[in-house]
C-alpha positions, 0 to 999 in steps of 0.5 A: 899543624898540631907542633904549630899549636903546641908552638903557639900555646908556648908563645901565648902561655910564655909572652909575659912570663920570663921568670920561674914559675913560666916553667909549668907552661901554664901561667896566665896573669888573666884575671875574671871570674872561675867560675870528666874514661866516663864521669864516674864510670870508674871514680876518679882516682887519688890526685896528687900535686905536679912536680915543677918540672917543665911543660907539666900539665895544669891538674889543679890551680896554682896559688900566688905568693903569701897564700894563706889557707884559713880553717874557713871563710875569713877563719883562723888561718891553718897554713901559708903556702909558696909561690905556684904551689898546685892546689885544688879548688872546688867552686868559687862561692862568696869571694872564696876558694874551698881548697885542697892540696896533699902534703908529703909526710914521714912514716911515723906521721902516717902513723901519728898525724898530729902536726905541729905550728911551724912544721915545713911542708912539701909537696911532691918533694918541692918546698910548699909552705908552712903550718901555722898552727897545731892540726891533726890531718887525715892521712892516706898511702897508696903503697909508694908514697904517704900524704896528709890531706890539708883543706880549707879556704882561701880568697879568690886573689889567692888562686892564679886566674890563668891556672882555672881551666874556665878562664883559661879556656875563654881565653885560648879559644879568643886566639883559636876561633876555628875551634878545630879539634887539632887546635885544641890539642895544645889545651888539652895537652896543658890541662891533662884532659882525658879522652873518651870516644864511647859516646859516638859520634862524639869524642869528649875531652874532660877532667873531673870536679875537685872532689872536695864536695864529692869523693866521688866526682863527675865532670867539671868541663868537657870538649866536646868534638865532632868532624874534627870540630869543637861544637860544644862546652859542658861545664859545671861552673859558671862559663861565659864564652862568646859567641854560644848557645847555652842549652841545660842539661841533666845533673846540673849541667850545661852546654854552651854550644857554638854558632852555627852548629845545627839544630839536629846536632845539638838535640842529639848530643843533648840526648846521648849526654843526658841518657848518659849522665843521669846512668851513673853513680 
């Protein structure tokens, strides 16, 4: 069954899609508004952007071509970007993206990084973009390789709506409504979701928020699966998935949780998530 999921994902992720960037086995053109181991038990560690190599998990959305990253909203514009280049957005707000994405830098520019108007840009060794003005970055090493860290705004045409886990996650689940936790496999293998069992009876799925507004960031969305089930949706951005319950919870959280799914049960997640979530950093 789970090879069957994989299957169907690909099918659904490459019906459309027959030029390069179906690659990444991620490529939805769907179009609608976007809107975490334990959150913070340990932070989450250094993101960087995925190489372009086949079947590579969605960390981060991708952009679409001629993505130009302003130093805000509607402000002077810092750098242009290429096609499909993975990026990371903390939530939508106004019609814009704050944005996120580390670029590849030399060893003197580790040690100089003053950067210049028309200097080329990669990321993870693919071709990202360009400067398009004189900007000083922070820079970081984690002893194998050094980045620079360039943010700033982008407008919501720019982020590919198939790459925001939200949108992906609405659709997916129109083709998958048993809502089986073996049918998630493929998701999660596509967003690189982490697992976690410590919540028993509960195993959650999740990934963290961008990091862009907390160094130090919880969760964005979890799967949250009992019996073999997905009962439920916790989110930190807007969702809207058909055929749910929205329940609100501690942190600025939410559940959405499916038809169906008992009384007993929905209190009982709700509990052990809150005493959970409001313990941590």
């Amino acid at each position: 069954m789970k090879k069957f999921c994989y299957l169907a994902l690909t099918m659904l992720l490459f019906a459309c899609h027959s030029d390069k960037h179906s690659r990444f086995g991620n490529e939805d053109e769907t179009t609608g508004a976007a809107t975490t181991t334990s959150a913070k038990k340990k932070p989450a560690g250094k993101k960087t952007a995925a190489s372009t190599t086949t079947a590579v998990p969605v960390v981060g959305e991708r952009v679409s071509p001629g993505t130009v990253i302003r130093s805000g909203p509607k402000g002077d514009i810092i750098a242009t970007l290429a096609d499909y280049i993975p990026v990371h957005c903390a939530p939508l707000k106004d019609g814009w993206y704050p944005v996120s994405v580390d670029i590849d830098i030399t060893g003197a520019e580790y040690t100089k990084p003053l950067f210049r108007k028309g200097r080329k840009l990669k990321v993870n060794g693919v071709e990202a973009g360009v400067l398009e003005k004189d900007i000083r970055l922070p820079v970081a090493t984690n002893g194998e390789k050094m980045w620079a860290n360039l943010s700033g705004y982008t407008e919501k045409k720019n982020i590919r709506g198939g790459t925001v886990i939200e949108t992906a996650l609405i659709n997916y689940l129109r083709q998958h409504k048993d809502h089986r936790e073996e049918d998630m496999q493929a998701f999660i293998h596509n967003f690189k979701l982490e697992e976690d069992k410590s919540l028993r009876p509960y195993t959650l799925y999740f990934n963290y928020e961008s990091g862009i507004d907390d160094p130090s960031p919880l969760y964005r969305m979890v799967l949250v699966c009992q019996g073999k089930q997905l009962i439920g949706v916790v989110h930190s951005r807007p969702l809207d998935l058909a055929g749910t319950t929205t329940r609100r919870l501690q942190r600025n959280f939410s559940i959405h949780y499916f038809n169906g799914i008992e009384k007993s049960l929905q209190e009982d997640f709700a509990t052990k998530f809150n005493k959970f979530i409001v313990s941590v950093d």
